[in-house]
Residue, then its C-alpha position, 0 to 999 in steps of 0.5 A: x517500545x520501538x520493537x512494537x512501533x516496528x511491527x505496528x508501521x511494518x505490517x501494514x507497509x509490506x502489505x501494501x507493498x505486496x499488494x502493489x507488487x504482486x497486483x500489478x505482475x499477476x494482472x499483467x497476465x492479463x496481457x496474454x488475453x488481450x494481446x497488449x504490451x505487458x508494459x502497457x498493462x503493468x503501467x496501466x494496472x500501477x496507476x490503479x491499484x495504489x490507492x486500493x493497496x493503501x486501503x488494504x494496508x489500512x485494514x478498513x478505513x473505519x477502523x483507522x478513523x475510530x482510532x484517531x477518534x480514540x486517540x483525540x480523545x486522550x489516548x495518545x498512544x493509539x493516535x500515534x498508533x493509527x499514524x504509524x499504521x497509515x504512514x506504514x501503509x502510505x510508505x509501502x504503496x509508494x515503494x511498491x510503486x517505484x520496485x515496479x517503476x524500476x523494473x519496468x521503466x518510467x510511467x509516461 
């Protein structure tokens, strides 16, 4: 049982995580075109690609919402599903976040 709840919050959270890492490295490549600070376009990038990290992390917001439909309607095991996989996906995009924060400094 903990094993499946592992792998339901850990798929959508390293997704998420990835998306937000490697999104904001490769687009600040960008900077070798535009002749901005990577910086600049790393922090530019990271307050953008958070939301759209969790969207992908969901795997399609009308999926997450007919589970939680489905889950209202007695299966309780698919509604606390659908929260480990938004939680998951939530979690992610936030740790993304601050790998990224650390490693280039604070957003200002």
């Amino acid at each position: 049982m903990i094993f499946k709840a592992i792998k339901v919050f850990s798929i959508p959270f390293f997704t998420s995580m990835g998306v937000v890492i490697g999104g904001t490295l490769i687009g600040a490549l960008s900077s070798i075109f535009t002749s901005d600070s990577p910086i600049k376009v790393i922090n530019m990038i990271l307050k953008d690609i958070r939301l759209w990290a969790i969207l992908i992390g969901l795997g399609g917001s009308f999926s997450a919402i007919r589970g939680f439909e489905i889950g209202l309607k007695g299966e309780f095991t698919q509604l606390i599903k659908q929260g480990l996989i938004i939680l998951g996906a939530f979690l992610g995009s936030y740790a993304g976040f601050k790998i990224i924060s650390f490693i280039v400094g604070d957003l200002k």
